[in-house]
PDB file of N, CA, C and O in Angstrom:
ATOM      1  N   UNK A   1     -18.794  18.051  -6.788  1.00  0.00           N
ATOM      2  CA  UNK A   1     -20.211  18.368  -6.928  1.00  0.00           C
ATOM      3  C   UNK A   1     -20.665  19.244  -5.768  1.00  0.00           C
ATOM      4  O   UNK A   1     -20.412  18.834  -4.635  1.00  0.00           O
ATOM      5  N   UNK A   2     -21.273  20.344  -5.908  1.00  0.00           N
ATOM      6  CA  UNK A   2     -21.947  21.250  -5.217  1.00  0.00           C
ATOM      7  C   UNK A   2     -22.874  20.402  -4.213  1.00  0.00           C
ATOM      8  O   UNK A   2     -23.471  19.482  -4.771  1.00  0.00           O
ATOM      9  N   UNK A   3     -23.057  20.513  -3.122  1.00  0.00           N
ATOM     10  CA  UNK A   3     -24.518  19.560  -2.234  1.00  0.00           C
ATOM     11  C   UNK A   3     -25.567  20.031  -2.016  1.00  0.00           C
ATOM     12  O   UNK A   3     -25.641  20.909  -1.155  1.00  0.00           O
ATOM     13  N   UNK A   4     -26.391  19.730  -2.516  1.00  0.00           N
ATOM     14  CA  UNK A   4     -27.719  19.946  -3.111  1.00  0.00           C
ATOM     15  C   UNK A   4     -28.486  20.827  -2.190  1.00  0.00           C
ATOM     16  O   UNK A   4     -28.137  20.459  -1.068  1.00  0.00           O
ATOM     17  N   UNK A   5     -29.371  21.825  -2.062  1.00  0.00           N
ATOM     18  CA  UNK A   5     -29.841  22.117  -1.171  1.00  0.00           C
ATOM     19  C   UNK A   5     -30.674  21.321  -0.302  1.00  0.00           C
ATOM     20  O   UNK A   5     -30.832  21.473   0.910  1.00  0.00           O
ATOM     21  N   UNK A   6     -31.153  20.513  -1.007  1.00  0.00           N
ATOM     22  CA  UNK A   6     -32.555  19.448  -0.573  1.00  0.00           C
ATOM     23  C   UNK A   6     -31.231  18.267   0.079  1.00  0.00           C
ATOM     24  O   UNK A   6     -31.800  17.287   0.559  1.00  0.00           O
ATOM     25  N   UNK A   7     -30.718  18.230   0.117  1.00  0.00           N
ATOM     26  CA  UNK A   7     -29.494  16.586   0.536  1.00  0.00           C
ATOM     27  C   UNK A   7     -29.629  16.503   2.028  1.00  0.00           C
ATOM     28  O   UNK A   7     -29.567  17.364   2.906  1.00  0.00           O
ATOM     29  N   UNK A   8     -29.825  15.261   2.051  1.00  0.00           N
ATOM     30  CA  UNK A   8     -30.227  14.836   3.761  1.00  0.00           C
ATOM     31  C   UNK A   8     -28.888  15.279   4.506  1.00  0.00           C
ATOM     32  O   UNK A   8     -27.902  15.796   3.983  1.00  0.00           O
ATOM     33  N   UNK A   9     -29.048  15.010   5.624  1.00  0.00           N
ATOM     34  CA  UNK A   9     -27.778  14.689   6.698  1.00  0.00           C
ATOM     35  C   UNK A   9     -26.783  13.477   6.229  1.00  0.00           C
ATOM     36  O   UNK A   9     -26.963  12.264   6.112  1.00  0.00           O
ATOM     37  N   UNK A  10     -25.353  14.556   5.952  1.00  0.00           N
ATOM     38  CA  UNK A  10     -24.401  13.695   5.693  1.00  0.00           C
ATOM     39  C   UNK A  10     -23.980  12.350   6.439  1.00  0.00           C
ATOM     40  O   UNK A  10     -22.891  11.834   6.190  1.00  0.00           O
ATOM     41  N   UNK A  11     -24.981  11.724   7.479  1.00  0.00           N
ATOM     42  CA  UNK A  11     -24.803  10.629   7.738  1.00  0.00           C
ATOM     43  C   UNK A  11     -26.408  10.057   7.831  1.00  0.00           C
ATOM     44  O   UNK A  11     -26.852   9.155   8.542  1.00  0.00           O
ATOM     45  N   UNK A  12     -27.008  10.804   6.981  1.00  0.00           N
ATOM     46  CA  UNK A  12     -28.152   9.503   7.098  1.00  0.00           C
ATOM     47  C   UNK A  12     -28.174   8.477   6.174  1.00  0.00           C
ATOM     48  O   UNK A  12     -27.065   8.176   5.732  1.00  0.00           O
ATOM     49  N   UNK A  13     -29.150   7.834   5.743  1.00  0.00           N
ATOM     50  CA  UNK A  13     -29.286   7.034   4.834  1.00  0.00           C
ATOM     51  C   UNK A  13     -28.587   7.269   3.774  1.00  0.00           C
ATOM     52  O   UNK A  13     -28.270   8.433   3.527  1.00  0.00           O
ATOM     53  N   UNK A  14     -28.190   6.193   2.907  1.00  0.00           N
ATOM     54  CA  UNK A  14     -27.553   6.649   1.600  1.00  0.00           C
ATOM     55  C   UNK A  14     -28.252   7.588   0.332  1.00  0.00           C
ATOM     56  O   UNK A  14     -27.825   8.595  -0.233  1.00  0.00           O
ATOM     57  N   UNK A  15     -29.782   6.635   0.107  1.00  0.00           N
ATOM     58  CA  UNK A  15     -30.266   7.194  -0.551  1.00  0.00           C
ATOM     59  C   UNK A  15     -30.713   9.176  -0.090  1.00  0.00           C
ATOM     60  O   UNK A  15     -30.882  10.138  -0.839  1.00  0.00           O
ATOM     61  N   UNK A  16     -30.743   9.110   0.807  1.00  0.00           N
ATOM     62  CA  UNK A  16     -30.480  11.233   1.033  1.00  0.00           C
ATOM     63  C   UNK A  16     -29.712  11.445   1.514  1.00  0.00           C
ATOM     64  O   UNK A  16     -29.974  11.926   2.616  1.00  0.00           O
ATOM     65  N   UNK A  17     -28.215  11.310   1.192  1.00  0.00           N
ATOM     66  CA  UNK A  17     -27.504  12.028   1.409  1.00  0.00           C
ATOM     67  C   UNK A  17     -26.698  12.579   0.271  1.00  0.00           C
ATOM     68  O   UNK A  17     -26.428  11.825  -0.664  1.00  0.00           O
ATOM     69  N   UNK A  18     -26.287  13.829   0.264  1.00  0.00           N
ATOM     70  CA  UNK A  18     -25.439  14.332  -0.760  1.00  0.00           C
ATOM     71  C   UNK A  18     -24.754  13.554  -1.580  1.00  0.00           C
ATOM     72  O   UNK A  18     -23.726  13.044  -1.134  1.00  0.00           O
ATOM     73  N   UNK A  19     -25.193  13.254  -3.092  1.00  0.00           N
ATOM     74  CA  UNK A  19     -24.896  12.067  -4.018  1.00  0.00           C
ATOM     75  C   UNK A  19     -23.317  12.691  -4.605  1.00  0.00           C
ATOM     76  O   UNK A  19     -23.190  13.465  -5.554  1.00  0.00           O
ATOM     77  N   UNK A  20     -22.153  12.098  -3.726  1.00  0.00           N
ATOM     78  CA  UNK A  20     -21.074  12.007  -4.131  1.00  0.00           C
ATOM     79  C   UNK A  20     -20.442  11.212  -4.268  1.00  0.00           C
ATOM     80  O   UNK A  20     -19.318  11.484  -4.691  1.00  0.00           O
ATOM     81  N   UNK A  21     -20.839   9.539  -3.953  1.00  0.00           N
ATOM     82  CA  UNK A  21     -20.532   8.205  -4.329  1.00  0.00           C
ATOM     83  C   UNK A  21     -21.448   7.392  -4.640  1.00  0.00           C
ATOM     84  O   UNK A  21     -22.603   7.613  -4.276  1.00  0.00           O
ATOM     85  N   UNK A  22     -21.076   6.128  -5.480  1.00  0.00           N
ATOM     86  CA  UNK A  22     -22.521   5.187  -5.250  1.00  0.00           C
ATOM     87  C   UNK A  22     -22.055   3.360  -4.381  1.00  0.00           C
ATOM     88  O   UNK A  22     -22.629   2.271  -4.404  1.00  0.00           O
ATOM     89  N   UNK A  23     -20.687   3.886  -3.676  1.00  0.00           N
ATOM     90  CA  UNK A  23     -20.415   3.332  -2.790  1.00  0.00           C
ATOM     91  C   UNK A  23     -21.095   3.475  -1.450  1.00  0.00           C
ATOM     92  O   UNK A  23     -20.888   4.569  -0.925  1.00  0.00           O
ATOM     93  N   UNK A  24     -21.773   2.729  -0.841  1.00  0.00           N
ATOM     94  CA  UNK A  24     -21.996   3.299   0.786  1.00  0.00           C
ATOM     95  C   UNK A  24     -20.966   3.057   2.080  1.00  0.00           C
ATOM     96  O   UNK A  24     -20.508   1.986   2.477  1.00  0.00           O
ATOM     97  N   UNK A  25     -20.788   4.180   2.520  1.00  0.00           N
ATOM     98  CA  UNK A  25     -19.550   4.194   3.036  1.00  0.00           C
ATOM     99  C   UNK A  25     -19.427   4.390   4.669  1.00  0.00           C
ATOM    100  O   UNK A  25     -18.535   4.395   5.517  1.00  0.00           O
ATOM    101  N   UNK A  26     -21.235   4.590   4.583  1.00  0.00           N
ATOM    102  CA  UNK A  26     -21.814   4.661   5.725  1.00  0.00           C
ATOM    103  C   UNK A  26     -22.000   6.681   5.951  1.00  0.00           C
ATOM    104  O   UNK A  26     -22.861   7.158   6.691  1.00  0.00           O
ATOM    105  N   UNK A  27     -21.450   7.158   5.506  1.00  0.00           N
ATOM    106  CA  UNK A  27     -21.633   8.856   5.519  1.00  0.00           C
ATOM    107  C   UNK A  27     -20.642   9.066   4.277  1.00  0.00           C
ATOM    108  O   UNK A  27     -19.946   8.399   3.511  1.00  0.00           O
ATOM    109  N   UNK A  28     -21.121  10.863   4.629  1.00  0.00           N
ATOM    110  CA  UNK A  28     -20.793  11.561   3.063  1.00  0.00           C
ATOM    111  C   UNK A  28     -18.963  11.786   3.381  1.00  0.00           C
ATOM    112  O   UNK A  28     -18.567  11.786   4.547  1.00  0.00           O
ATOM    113  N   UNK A  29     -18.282  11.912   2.569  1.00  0.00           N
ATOM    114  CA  UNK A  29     -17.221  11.979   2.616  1.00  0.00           C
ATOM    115  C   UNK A  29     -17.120  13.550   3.577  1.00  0.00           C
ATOM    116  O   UNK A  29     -18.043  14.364   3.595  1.00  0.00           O
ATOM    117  N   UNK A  30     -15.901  13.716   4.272  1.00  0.00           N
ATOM    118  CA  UNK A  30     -15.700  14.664   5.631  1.00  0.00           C
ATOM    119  C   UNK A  30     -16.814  15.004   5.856  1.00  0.00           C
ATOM    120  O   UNK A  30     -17.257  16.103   5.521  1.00  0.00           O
ATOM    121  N   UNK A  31     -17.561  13.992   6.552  1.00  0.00           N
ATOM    122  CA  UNK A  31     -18.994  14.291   7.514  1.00  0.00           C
ATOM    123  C   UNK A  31     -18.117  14.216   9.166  1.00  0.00           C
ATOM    124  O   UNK A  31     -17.105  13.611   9.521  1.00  0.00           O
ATOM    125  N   UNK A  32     -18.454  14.543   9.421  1.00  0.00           N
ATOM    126  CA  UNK A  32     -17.452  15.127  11.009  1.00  0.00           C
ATOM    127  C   UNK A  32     -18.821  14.766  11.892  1.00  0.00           C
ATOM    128  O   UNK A  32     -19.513  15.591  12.488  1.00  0.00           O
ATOM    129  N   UNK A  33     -19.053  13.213  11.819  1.00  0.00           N
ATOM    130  CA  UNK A  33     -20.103  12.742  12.554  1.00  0.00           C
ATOM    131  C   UNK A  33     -19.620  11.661  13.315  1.00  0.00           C
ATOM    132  O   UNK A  33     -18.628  11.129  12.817  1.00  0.00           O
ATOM    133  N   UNK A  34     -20.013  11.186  14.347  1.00  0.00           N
ATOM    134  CA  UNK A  34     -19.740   9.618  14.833  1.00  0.00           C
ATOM    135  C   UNK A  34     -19.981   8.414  14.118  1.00  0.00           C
ATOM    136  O   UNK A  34     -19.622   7.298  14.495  1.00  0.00           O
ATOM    137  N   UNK A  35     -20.595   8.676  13.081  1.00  0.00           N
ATOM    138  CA  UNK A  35     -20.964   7.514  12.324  1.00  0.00           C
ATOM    139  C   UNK A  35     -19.430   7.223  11.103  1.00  0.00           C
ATOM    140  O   UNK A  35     -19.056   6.194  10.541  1.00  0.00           O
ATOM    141  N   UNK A  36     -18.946   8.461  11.084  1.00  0.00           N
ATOM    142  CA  UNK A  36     -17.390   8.561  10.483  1.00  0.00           C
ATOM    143  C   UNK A  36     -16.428   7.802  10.958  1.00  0.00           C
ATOM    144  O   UNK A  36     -15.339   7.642  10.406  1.00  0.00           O
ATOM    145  N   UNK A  37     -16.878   7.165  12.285  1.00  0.00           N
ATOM    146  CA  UNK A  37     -15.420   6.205  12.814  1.00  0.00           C
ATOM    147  C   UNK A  37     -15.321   5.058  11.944  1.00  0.00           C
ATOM    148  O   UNK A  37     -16.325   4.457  11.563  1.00  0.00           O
ATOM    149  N   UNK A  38     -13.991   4.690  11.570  1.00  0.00           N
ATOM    150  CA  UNK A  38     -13.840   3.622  11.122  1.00  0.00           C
ATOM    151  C   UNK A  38     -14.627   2.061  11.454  1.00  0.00           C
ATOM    152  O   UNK A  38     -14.885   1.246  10.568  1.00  0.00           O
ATOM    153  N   UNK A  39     -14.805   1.946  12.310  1.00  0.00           N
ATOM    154  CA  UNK A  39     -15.541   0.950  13.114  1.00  0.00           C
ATOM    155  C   UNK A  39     -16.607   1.204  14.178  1.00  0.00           C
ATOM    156  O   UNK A  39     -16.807   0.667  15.267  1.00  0.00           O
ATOM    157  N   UNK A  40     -17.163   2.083  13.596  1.00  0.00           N
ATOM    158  CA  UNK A  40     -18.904   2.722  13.893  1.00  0.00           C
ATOM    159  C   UNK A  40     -19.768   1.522  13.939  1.00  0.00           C
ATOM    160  O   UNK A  40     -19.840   0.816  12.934  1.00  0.00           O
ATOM    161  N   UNK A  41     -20.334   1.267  14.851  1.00  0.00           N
ATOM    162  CA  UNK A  41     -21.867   0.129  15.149  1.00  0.00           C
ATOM    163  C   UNK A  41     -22.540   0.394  14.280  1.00  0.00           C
ATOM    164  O   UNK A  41     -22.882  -0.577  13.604  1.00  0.00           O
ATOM    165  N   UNK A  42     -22.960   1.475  13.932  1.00  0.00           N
ATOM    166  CA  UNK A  42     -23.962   1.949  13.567  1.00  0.00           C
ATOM    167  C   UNK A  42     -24.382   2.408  11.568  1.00  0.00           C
ATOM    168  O   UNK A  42     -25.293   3.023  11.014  1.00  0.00           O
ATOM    169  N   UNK A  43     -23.378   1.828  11.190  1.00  0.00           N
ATOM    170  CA  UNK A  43     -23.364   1.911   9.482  1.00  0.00           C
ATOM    171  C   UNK A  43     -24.004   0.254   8.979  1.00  0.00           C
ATOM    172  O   UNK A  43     -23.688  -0.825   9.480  1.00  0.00           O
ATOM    173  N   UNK A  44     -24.576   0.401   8.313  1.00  0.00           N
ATOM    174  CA  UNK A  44     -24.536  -0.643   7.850  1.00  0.00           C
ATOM    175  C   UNK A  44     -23.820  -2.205   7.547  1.00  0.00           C
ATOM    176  O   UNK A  44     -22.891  -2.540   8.282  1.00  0.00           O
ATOM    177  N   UNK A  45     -24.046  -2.669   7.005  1.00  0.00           N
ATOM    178  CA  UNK A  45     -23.255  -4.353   6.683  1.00  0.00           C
ATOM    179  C   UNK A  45     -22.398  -3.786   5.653  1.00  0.00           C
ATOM    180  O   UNK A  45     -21.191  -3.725   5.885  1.00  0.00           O
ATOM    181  N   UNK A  46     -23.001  -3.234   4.202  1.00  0.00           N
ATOM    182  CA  UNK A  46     -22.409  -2.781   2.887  1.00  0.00           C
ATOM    183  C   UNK A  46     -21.429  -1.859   3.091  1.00  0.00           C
ATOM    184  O   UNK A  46     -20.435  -1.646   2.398  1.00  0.00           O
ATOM    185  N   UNK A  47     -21.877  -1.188   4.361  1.00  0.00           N
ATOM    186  CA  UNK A  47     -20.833   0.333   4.088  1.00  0.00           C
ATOM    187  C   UNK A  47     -19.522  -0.547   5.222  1.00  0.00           C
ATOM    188  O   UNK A  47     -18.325  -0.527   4.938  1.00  0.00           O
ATOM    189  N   UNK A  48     -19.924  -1.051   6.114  1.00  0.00           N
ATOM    190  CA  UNK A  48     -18.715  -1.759   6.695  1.00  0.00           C
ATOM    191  C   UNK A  48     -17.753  -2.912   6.219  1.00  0.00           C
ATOM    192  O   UNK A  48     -16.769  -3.463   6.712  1.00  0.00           O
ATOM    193  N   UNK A  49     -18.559  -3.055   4.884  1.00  0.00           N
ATOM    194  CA  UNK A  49     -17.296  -4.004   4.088  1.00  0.00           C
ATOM    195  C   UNK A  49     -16.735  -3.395   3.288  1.00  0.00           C
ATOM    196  O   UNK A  49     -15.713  -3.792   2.729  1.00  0.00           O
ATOM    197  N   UNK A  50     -17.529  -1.854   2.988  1.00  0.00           N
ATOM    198  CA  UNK A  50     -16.854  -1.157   1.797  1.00  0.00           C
ATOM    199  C   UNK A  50     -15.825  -0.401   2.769  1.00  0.00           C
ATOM    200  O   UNK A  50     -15.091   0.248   2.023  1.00  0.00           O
ATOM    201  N   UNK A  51     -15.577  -0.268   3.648  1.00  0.00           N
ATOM    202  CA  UNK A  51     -14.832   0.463   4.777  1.00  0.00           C
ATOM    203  C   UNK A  51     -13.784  -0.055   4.573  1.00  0.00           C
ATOM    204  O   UNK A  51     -12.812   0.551   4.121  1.00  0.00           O
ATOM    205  N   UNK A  52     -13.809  -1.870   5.021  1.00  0.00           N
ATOM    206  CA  UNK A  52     -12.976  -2.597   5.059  1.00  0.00           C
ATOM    207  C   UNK A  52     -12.362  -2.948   3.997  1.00  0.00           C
ATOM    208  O   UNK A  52     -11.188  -3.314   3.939  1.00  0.00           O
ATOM    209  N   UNK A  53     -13.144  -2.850   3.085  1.00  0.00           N
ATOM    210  CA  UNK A  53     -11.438  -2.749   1.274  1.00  0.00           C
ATOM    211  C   UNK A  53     -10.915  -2.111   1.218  1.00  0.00           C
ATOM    212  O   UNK A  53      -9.731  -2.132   0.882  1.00  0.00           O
ATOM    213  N   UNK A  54     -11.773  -0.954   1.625  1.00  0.00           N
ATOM    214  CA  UNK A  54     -11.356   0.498   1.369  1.00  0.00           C
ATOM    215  C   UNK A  54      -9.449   0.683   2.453  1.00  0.00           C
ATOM    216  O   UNK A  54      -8.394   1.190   2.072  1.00  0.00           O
ATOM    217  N   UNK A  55      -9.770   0.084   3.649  1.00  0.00           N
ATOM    218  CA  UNK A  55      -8.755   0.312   4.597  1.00  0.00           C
ATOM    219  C   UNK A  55      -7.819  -0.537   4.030  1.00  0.00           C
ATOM    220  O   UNK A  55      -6.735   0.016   3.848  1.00  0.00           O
ATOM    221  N   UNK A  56      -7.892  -1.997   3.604  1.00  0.00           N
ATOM    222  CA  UNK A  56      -6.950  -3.081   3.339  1.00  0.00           C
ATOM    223  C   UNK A  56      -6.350  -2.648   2.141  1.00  0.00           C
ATOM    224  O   UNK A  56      -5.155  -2.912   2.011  1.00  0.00           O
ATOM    225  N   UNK A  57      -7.045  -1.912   1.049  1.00  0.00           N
ATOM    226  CA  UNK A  57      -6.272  -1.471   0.308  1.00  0.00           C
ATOM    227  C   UNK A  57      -5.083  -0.660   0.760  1.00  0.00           C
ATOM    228  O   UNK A  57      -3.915  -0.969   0.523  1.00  0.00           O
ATOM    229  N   UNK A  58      -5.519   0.512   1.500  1.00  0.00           N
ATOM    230  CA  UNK A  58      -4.723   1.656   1.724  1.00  0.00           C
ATOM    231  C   UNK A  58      -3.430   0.705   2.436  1.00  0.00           C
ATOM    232  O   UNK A  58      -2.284   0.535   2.020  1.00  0.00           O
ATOM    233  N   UNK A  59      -3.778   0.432   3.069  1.00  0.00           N
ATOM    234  CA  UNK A  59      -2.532  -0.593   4.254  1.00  0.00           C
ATOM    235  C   UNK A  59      -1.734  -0.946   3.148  1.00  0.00           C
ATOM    236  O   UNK A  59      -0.742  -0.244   2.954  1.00  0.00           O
ATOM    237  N   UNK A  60      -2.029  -2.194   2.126  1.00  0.00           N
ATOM    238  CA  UNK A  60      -1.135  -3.011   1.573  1.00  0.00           C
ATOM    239  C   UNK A  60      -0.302  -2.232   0.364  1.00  0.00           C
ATOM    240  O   UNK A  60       0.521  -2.656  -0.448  1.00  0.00           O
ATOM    241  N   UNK A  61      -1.103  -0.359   0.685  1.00  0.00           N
ATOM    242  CA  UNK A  61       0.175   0.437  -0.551  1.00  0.00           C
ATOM    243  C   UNK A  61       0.905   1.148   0.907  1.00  0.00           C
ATOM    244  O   UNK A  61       1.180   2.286   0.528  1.00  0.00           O
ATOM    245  N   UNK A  62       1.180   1.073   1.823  1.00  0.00           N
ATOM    246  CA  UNK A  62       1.929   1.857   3.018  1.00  0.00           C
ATOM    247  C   UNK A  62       0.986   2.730   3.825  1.00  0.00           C
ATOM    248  O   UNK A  62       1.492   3.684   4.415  1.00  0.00           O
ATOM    249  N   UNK A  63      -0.759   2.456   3.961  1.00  0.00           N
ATOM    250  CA  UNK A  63      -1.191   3.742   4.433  1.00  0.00           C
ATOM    251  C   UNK A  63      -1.851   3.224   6.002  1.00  0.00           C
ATOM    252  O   UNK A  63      -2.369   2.192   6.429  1.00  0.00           O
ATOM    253  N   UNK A  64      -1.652   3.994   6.320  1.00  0.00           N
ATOM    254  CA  UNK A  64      -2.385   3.824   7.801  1.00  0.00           C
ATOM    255  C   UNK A  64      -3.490   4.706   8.310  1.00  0.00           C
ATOM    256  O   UNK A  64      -3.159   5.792   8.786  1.00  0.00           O
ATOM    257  N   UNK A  65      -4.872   4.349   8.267  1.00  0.00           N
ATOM    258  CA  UNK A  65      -5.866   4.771   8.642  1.00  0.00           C
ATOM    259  C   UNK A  65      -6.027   5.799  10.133  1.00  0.00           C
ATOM    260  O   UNK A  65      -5.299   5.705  11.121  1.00  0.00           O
ATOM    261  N   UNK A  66      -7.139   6.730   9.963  1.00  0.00           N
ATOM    262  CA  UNK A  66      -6.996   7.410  11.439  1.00  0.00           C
ATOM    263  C   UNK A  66      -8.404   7.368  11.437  1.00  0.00           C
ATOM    264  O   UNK A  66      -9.245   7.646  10.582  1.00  0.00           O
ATOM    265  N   UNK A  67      -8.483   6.822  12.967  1.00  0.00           N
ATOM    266  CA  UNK A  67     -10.105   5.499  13.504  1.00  0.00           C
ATOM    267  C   UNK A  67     -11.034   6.792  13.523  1.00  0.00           C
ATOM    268  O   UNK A  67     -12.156   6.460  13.908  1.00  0.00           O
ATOM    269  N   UNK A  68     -10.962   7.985  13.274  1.00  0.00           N
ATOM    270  CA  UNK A  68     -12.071   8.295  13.876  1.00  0.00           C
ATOM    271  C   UNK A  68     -13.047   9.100  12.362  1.00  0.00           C
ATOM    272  O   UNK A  68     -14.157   9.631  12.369  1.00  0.00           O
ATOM    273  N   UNK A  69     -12.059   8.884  11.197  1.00  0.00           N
ATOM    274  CA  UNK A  69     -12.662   9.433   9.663  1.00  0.00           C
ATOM    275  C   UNK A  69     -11.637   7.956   8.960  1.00  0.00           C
ATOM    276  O   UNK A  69     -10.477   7.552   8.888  1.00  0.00           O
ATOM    277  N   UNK A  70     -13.022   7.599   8.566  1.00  0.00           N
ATOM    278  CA  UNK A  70     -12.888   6.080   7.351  1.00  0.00           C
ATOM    279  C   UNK A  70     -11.863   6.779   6.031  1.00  0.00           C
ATOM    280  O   UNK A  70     -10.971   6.116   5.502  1.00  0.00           O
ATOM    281  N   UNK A  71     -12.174   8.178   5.648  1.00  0.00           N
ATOM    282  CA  UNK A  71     -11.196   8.709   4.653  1.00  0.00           C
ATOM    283  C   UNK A  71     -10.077   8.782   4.482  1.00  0.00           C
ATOM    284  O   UNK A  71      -9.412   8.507   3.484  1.00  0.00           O
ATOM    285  N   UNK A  72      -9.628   9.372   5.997  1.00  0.00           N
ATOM    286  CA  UNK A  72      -8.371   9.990   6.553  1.00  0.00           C
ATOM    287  C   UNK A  72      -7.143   8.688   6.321  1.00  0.00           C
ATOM    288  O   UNK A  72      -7.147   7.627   6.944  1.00  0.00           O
ATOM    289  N   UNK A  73      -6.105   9.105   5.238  1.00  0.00           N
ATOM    290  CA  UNK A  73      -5.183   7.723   5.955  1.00  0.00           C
ATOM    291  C   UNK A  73      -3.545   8.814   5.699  1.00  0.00           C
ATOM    292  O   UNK A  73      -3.404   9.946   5.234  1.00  0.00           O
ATOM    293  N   UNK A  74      -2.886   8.147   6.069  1.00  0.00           N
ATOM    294  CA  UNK A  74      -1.294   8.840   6.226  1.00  0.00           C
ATOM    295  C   UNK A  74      -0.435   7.819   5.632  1.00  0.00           C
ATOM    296  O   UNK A  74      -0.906   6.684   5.563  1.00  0.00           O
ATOM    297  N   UNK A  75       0.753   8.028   5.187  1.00  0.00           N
ATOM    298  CA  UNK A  75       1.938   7.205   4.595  1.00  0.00           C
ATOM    299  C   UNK A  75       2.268   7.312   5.631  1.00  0.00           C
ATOM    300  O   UNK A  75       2.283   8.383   6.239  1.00  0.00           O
ATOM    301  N   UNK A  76       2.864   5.423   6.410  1.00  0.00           N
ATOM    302  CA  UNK A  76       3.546   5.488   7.044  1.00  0.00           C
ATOM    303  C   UNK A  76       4.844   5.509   7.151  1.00  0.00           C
ATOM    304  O   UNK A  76       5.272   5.558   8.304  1.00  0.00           O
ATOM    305  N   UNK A  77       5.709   5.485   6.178  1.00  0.00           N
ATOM    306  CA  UNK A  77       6.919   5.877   5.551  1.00  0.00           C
ATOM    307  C   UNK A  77       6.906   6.932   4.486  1.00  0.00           C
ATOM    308  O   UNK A  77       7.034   6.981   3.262  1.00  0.00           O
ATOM    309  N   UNK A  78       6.656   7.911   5.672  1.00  0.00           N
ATOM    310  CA  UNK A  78       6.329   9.257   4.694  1.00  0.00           C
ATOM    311  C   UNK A  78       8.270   9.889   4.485  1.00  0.00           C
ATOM    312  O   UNK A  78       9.172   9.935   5.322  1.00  0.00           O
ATOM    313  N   UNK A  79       8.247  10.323   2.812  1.00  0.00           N
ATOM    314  CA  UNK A  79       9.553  10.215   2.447  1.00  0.00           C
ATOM    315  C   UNK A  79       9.910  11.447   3.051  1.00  0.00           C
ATOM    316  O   UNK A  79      11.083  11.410   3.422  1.00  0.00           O
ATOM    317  N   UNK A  80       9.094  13.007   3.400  1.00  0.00           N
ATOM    318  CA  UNK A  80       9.771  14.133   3.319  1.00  0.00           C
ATOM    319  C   UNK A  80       8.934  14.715   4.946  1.00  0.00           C
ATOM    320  O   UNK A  80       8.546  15.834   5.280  1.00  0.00           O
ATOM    321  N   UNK A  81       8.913  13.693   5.498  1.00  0.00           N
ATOM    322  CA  UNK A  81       8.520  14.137   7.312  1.00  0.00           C
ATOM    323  C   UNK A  81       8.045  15.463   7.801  1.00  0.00           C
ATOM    324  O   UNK A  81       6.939  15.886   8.138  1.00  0.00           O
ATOM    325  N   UNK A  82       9.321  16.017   7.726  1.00  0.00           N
ATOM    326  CA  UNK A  82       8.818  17.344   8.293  1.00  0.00           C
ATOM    327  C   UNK A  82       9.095  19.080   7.338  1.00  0.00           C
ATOM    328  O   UNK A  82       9.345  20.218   7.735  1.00  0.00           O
ATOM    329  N   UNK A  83       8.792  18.200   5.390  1.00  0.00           N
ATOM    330  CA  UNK A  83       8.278  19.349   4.679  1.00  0.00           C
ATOM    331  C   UNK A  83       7.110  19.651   4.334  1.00  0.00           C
ATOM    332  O   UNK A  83       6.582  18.719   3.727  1.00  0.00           O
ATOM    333  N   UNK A  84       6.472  20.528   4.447  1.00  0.00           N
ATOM    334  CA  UNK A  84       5.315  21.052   4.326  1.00  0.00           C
ATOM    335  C   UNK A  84       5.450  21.821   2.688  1.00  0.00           C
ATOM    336  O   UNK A  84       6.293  22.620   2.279  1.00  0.00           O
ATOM    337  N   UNK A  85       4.075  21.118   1.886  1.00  0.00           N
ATOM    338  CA  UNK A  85       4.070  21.380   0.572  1.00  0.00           C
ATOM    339  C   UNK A  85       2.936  22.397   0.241  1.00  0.00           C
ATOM    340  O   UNK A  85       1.813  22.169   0.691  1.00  0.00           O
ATOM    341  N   UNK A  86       3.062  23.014  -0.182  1.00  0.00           N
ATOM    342  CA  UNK A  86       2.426  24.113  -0.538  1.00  0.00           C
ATOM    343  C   UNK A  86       2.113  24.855  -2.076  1.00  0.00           C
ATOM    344  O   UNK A  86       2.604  25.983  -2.125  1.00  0.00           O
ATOM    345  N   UNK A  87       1.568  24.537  -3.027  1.00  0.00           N
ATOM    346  CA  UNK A  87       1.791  24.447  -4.294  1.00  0.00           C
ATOM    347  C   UNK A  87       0.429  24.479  -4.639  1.00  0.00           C
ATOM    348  O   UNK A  87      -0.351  24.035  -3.796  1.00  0.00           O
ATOM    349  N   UNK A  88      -0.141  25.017  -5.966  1.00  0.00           N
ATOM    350  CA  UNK A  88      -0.999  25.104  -6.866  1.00  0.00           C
ATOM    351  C   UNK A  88      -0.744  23.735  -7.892  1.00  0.00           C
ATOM    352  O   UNK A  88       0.228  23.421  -8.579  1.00  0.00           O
ATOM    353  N   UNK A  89      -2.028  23.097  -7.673  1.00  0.00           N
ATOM    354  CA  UNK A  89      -2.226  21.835  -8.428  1.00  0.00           C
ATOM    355  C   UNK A  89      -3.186  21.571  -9.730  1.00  0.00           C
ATOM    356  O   UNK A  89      -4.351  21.309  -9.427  1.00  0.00           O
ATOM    357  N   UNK A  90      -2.965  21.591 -10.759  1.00  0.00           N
ATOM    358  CA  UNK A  90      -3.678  22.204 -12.086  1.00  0.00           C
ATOM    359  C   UNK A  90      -4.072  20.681 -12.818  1.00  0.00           C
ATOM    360  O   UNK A  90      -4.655  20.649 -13.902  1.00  0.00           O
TER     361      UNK A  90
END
């Protein structure tokens, strides 16, 4: 979805910010804010439990989170290390 011209600051409140979930997650997905750390003071109760499924999921399929974007996670038994993929995805 395009972000609206009128859309609050990707880390303010849920209700104005660029409607790309109706999860609160505490900010808009790659908001490159402090409120993006995984364990930010400053998000809510809702968005810090939705954080926290969100992470326990990723973990219990092999993923490991990076603290400073709630999005960001990596395979930690990544199968092909040091190939770099490069491809058109349709």
């Amino acid at each position: 979805m395009p972000t609206p011209a009128d859309a609050g600051p990707c880390d303010g409140p849920l209700g104005i910010r660029p409607p790309e979930s109706s999860l609160d997650l505490g900010t808009s997905f790659d908001c490159f804010s402090e409120k993006s750390a995984l364990r930010h003071p400053g998000v809510t109760a809702e968005a810090r439990r939705n954080r926290d499924i969100l992470a326990a999921a990723m973990a219990a399929e092999g993923f490991r989170g990076y603290g400073k974007e709630w999005w960001h996670f990596t395979l930690v038994k990544e199968p092909f290390p040091k190939t770099s993929f490069d491809f058109a995805i349709e």
